[in-house]
C-alpha positions as CSV (number, residue, x, y, z in Angstrom):
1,X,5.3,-22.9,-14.0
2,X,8.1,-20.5,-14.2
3,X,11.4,-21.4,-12.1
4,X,14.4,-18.6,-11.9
5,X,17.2,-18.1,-9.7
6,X,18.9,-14.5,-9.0
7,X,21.0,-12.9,-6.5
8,X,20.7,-8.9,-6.8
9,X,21.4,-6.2,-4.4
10,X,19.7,-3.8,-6.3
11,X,18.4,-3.3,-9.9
12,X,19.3,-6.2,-12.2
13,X,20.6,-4.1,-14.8
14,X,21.2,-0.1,-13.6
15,X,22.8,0.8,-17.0
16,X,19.9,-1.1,-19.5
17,X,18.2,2.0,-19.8
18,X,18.9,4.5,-22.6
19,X,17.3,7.9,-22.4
20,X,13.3,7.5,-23.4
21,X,13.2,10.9,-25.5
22,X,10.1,10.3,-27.4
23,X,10.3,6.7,-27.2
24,X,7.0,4.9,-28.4
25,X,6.9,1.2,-27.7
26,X,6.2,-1.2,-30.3
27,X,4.8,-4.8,-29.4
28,X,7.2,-7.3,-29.4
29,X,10.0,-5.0,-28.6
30,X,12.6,-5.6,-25.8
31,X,12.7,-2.3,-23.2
32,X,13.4,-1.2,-20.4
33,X,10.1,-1.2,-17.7
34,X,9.7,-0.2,-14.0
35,X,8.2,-2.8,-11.8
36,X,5.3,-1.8,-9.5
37,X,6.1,-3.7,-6.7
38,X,9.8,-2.2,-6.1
39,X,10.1,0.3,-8.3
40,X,13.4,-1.2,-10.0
41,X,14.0,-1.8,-13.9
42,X,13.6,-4.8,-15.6
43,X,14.5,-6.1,-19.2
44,X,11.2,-6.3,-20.8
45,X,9.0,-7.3,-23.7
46,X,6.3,-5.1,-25.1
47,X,3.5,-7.5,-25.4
48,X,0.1,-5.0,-25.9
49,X,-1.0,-1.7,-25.8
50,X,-4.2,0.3,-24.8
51,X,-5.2,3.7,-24.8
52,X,-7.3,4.7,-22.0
53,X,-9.5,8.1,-22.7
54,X,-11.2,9.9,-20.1
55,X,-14.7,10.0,-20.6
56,X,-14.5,13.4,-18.7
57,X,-12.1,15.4,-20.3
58,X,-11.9,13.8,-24.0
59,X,-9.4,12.5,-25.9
60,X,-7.0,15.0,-25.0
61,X,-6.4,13.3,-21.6
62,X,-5.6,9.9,-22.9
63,X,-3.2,8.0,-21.5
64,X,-1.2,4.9,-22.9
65,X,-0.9,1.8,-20.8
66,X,1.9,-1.0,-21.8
67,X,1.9,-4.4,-21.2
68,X,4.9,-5.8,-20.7
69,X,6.8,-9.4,-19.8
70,X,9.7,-9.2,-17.7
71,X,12.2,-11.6,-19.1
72,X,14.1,-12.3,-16.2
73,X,11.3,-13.3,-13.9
74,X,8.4,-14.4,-15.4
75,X,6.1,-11.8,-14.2
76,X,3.6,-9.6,-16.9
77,X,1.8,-6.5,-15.7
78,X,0.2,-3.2,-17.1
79,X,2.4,0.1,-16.4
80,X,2.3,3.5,-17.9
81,X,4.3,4.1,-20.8
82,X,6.0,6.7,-18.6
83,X,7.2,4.0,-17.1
84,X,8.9,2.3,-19.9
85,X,12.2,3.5,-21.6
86,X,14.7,1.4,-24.7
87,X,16.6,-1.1,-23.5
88,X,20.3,-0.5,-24.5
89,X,21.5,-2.8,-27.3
90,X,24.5,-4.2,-25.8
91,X,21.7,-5.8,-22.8
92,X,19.6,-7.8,-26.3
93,X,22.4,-10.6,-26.5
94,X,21.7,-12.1,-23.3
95,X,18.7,-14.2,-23.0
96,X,15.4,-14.1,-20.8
97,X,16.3,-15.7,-17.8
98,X,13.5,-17.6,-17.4
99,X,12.8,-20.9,-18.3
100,X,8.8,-22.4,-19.2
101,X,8.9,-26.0,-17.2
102,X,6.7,-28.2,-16.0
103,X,7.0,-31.2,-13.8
104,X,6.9,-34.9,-16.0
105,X,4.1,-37.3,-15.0
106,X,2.9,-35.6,-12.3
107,X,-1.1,-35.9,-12.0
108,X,-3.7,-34.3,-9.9
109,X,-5.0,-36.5,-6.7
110,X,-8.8,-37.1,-8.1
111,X,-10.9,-37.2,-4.9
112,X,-13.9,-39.5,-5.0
113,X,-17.4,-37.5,-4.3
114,X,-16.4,-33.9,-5.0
């Protein structure tokens, strides 16, 4: 279970992002991705890549897909590395905003005959 609390009127962090010239994530490196659902920027951690190649057109029409964690929320998805950029250093020092919980000595209700 992941519990967080925010109040935002817009992106989180609008100056986390540093200029993604050439930039080529590295897995289990903090950056700066785009989240699908609202198109904002998070603080994120690199946790995979892939390379997708299209069977059609070769290898020359590869593209390369990012997993990545959003600190902040708790939230992991895949999203194109055009939609990943460094995270500014001075945004490093504060920590993930989420916390792993769970609840103590709760149990699930066992119901007889199913």
């Amino acid at each position: 279970l992941f519990f967080f609390f925010t109040v935002s009127t817009g992106d989180p962090f609008p100056d986390s992002c540093a200029p993604s010239d050439g930039y080529q994530p590295q897995v289990g490196h903090y950056c700066c991705a785009r989240f699908s659902e609202d198109g904002r920027w998070y603080r994120s951690l690199v946790k995979s890549l892939r390379c997708t190649v299209d069977e059609t057109n070769g290898p020359l029409n590869s593209s390369l897909d990012v997993e990545v964690f959003h600190v902040d929320f708790g939230s992991s998805e895949w999203v194109s590395v055009g939609n990943v950029k460094p995270l500014v250093a001075k945004f490093l020092s504060l920590p993930g905003q989420v916390v792993k919980c769970r609840l103590a000595n709760l149990k699930p209700e066992v119901i007889e005959g199913k």
